[in-house]
N, C-alpha and C positions, 0 to 999 in steps of 0.2 A: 504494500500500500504506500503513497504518496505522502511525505509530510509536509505538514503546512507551519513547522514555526515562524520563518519568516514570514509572512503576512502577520503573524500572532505581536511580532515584535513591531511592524508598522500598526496596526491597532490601535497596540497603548499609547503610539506617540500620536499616531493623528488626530486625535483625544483633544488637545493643545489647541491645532488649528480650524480644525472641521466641525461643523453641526451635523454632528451625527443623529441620525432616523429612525425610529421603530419603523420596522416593517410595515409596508400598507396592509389595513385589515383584507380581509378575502371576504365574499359573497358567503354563505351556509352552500356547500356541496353534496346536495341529496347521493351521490357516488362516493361520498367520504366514509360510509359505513363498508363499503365492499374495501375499500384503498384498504382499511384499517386490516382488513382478514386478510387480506393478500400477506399485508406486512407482518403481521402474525405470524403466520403460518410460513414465512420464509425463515424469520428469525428462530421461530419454533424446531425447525428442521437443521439438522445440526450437520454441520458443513464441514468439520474441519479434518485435515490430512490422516488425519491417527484412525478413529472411528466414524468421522461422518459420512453423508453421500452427496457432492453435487448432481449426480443423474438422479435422485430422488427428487431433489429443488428443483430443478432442471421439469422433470413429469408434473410436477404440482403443477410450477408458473404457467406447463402448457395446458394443463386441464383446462386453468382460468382462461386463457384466450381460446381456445376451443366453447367453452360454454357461452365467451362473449361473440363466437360467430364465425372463428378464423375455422375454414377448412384445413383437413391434415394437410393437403399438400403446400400448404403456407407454412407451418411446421415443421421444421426439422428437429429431432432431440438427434443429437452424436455423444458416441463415447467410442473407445476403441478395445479390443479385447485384452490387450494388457492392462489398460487400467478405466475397467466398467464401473467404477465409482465417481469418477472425476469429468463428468459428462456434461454437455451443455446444450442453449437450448437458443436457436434460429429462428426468429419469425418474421416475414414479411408481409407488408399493408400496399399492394400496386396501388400506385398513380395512373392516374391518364394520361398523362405528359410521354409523351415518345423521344422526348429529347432532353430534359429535364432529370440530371442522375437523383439517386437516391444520397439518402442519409442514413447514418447507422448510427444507433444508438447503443451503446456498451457500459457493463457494469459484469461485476464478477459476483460470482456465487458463494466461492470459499470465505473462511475468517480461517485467524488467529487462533492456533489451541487456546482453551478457558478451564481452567482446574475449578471444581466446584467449590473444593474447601478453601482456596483463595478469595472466592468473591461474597458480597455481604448476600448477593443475591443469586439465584439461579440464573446459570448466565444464556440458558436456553429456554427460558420462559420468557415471554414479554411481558415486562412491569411497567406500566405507569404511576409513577409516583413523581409527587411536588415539581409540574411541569415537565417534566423527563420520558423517555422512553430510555429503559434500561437492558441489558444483553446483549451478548456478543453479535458483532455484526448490525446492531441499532444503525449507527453511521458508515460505518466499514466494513461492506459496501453494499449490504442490502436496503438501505435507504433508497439510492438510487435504483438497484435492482427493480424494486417493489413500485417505486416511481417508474420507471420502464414501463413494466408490465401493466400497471394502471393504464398509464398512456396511449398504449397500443390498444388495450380496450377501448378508449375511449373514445379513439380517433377509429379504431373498424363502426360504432354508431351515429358516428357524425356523419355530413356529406364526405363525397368522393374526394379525395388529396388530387392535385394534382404531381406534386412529386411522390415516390415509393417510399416508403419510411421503412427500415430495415431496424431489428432490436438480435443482439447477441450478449446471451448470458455466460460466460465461460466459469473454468473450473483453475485453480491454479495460480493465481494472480500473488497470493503469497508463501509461495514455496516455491526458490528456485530453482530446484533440483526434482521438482516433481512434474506430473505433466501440467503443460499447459496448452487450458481449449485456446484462448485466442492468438497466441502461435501454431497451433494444429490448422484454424481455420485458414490463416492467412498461408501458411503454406500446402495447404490440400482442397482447399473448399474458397480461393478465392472469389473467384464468381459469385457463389452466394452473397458473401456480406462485402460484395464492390459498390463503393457509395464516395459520392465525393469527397464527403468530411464524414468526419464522426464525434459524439460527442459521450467526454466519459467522467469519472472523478477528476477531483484534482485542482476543481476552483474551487468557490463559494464565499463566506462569508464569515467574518471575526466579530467577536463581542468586545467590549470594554471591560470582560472578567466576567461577567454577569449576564444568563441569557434575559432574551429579551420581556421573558414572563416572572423575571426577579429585580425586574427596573432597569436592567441593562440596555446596552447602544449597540446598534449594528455601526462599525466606524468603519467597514469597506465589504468591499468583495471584489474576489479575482479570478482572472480568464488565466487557468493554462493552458499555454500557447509554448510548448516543448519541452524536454525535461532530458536530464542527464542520462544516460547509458550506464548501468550497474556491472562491475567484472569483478572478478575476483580470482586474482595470484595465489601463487604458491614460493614463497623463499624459502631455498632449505641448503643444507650445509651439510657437507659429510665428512668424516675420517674416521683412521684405522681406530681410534680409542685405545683403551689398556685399563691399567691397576689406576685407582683412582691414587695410589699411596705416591708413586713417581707421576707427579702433574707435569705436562707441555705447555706452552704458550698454544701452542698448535690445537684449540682446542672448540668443536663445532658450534658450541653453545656460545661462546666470544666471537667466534667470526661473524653468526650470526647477528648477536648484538647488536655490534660493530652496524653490518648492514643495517639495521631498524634503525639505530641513533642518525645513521647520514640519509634516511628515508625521512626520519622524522623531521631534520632541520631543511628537508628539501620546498621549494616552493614552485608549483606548478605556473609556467606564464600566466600574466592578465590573460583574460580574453572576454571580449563583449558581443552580442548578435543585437539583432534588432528589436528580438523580445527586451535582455535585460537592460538594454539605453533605452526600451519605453519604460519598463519596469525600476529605475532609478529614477528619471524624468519625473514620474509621476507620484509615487509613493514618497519621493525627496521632497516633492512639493508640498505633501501631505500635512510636511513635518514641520515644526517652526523653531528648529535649533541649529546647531553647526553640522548635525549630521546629515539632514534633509539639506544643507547645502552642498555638502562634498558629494552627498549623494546627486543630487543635480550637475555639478560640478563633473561629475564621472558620464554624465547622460551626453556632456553638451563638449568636451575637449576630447582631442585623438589620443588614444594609449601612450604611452612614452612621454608627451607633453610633461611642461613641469606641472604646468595646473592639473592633470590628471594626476601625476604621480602626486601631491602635497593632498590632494582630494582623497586617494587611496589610502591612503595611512590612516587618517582616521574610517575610511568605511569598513579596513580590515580589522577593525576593533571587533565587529560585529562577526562572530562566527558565521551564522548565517550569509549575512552579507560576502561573507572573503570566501564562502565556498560558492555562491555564485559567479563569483569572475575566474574562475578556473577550473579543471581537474582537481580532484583532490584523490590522495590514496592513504589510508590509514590502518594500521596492522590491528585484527580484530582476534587471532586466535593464535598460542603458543603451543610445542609441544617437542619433546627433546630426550634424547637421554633412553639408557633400557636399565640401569640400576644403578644404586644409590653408592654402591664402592667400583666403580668402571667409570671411566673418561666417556663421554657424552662417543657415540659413532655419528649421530646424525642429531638434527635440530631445525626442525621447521616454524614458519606462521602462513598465517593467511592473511594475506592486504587485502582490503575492498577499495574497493577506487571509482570512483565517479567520475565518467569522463563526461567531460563538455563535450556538446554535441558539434561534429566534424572530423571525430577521432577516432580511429579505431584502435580495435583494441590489441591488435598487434604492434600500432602505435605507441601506446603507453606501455607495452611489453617492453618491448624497448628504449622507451626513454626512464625503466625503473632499473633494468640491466644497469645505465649511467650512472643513475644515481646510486646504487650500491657499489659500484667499484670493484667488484671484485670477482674472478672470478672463478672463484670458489662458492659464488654462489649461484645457485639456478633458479632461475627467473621464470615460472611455468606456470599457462593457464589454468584455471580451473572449471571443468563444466559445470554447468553450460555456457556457450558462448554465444552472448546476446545481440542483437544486431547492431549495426551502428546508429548512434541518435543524430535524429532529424527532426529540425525545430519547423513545424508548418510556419506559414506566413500570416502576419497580421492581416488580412482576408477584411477590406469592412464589409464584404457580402456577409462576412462569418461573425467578423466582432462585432459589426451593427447591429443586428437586432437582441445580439446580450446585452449591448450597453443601452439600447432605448427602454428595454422591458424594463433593466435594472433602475432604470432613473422613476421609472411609473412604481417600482413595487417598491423601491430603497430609494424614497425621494433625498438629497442630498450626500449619499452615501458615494465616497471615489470609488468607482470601477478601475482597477488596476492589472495591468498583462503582467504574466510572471510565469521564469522557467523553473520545471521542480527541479530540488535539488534531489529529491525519493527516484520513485520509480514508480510505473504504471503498464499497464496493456497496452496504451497506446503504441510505445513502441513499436509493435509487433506489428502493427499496424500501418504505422509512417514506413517501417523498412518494406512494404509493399506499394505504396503512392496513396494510403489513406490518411492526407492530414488530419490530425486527431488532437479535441480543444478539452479542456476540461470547464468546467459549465461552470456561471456562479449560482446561486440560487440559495439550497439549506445553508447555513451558519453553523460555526459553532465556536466553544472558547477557547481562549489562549490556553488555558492546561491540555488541551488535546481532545476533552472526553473522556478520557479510560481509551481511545484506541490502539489497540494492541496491549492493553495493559488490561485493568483491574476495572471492572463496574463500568464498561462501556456505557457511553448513553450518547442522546441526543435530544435537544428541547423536540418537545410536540409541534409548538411554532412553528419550531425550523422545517420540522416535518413536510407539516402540510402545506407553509408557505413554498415551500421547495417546490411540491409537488404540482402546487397553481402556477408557478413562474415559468416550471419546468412544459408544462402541458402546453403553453402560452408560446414557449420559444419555438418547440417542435411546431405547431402549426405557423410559424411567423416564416418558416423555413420551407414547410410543403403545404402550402394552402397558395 
């Protein structure tokens, strides 16, 4: 799943300068009792890699669009016979337009393991409590899923679309090493879900600490518009070892070291795209301090400049911020040694590394070789190997009608473009020619939620206001 701190971190500052909105209220939606049991009953079914089933979720969501009218052959459910658990679900609404491609809309099925005795609540039951929807997958990412699914009901009742509206549920979105449906579609089943754009996680909207049903401020929302490429190395070190009692200098676990320490004080180039000089531009402007200025300050001079580089210094204060203008690679897992009286033979980690999008990852294979030095140590991929990121374009075919709806539903609220530094499906996606946005709409707060963590939740609000914006764009799109 995608993280969203930074935006979290522009929130609390845009606070300062902006009149920030409660959400516009919504009409009573006599369909709001069915949205409710969709989202139930998705979150009720338990998804995750250990013991759950996407191909279960996957049969429900199709049940409900078949009952709402879609014939089977507008449905597709897929799984593959090595892994009949992790299956997803394809459905198409034609247009009448013969020239007019479609849109695909994407959200993923899976969550996040959830340990019972860890949570105050059962993390497969849906709770509502003091404004909240509680349980794994609340927000990440059956939110949107449930919203999907609604939508496509709703739009097979209405009049005819003119463009196709295409919705794909996949299986895998958080485990890299296990199957994934929306790299399965894109490389076996393109045709099905080929759409011009696609829209998936990855935007939305931040509170002021407090959702909006606790006196809280919606103080933005944002369009992702590309996101970093996810790899992950292998450095490992070897020798002969011996008797731990006669020590060498020569010894796996120090060379290894060695390597991480010249990894760590390494620094990946600047680099900017068109997303993150909107994305400084605008969120700098947000701000009414020195930072919102170097932040602007980095939007508006060319890399190298002195005004960029004096600009840079303070934006690298910001973690966040300093892992957007670059790659980054950081060592997440150690392991070395076979006993406690023997010289180490071998000693490895695993780096993860975020590369900006234009790099591949034999790229950065390479430019970690330099930066270790050594070579004594081996610099090797790990699978899976993900495609290269590719940042779609500022589109106002594309970012127009999010940001006119956003001004109608989140009156005064900045709409701000921004690349993830996480990771999503879309990729999967863009490495086939399907630019892929992440949508604003639901909200939620600068602590995260519980996502991926402890007591997931998401306001009601956000919910449903999500749900109405959301219904609003897709027909803004194929109507």
């Amino acid at each position: 799943m995608i993280t969203r701190s930074a935006i979290s971190t522009i929130a609390l500052a845009a606070m300062a300068t902006a009149t920030a909105a409660q959400a516009a209220p919504t009409a009573p939606d006599a369909g709001e009792a069915q949205f409710r049991s969709i989202y139930k009953e998705l979150v009720e079914t338990n998804t995750t890699v250990s013991s759950g089933s996407c191909t279960l979720a996957a049969e429900r969501m199709a049940a409900h669009l078949k009952a709402a009218g879609y014939a089977d052959s507008q449905l597709t459910l897929f799984s593959t016979p090595e892994h009949p658990k992790d299956g997803g679900l394809v459905a198409v609404l034609p247009g009448t337009s013969k020239t007019a491609k479609p849109i695909l809309l994407l959200a993923h099925l899976d969550v996040v393991e959830a340990k019972r005795a860890d949570w105050e609540r059962d993390p497969f039951t849906l709770i509502e409590e003091g404004g909240y929807f509680y349980g794994r997958g609340t927000a990440d990412d059956k939110s949107m899923a449930a919203i999907w699914v609604d939508t496509m009901a709703r739009l097979k009742a209405g009049k005819p679309l003119k463009r196709t509206v295409k919705m794909a549920l996949t299986c895998g979105e958080e485990t890299t090493w296990a199957f994934n449906g929306a790299q399965w579609l894109a490389q076996n089943k393109r045709d099905l879900i080929d759409a011009e754009f696609a829209l998936n996680e990855g935007g939305g909207g931040d509170t002021d600490g407090k959702g909006l049903s606790e006196g809280g401020k919606l103080v933005n929302q944002s369009i992702q518009v590309g996101e970093k490429a996810v790899q992950n190395y292998r450095l490992e070190t070897r020798n002969p070892g011996g008797h731990s009692s006669i020590p060498v200098r020569e010894n796996a676990i120090y060379e290894l070291a060695d390597a991480l320490a010249r990894l760590r004080d390494h620094e990946f180039p600047t680099e900017m795209s068109d997303t993150t000089r909107a994305f400084f531009a605008k969120a700098g402007a947000a701000r009414g301090d020195a930072m919102g200025k170097a932040m602007q300050a980095l939007a508006s001079n060319p890399i190298g400049s002195p005004a960029f580089a004096e600009a840079e210094k303070l934006v690298n204060t910001d973690r966040t911020y300093h892992s957007k203008l670059r790659t980054t690679c950081v060592a997440t897992l150690l392991d070395g040694g076979h006993a406690n009286n023997a010289l180490p033979q071998r000693a490895g980690a695993n780096v993860n590394c975020r590369i900006f999008p234009g790099h591949s990852v034999e790229e950065i294979q390479t430019a970690l070789q330099k930066v270790v030095a050594d070579p004594g140590v081996t610099v090797s991929l790990v699978p899976p190997q993900r495609p290269l990121a590719k940042a779609p374009a500022l589109d106002p075919k594309i970012i127009g009608p999010m940001e006119k709806l956003s001004a109608q539903y989140f009156p005064a609220v900045p709409v701000v473009p921004d690349m993830s530094t996480g990771a999503t499906d879309g990729i999967f996606l863009e490495a086939v020619g399907i630019p892929t946005y992440g949508v604003p709409g639901p909200w939620g707060n600068p602590d995260g939620n519980g996502v991926h963590g402890l007591n997931e939740r998401i306001e009601v609000k956000s919910l449903l206001t999500g749900r109405a914006y959301l219904y609003d764009l897709v027909n803004a799109y194929a109507r």
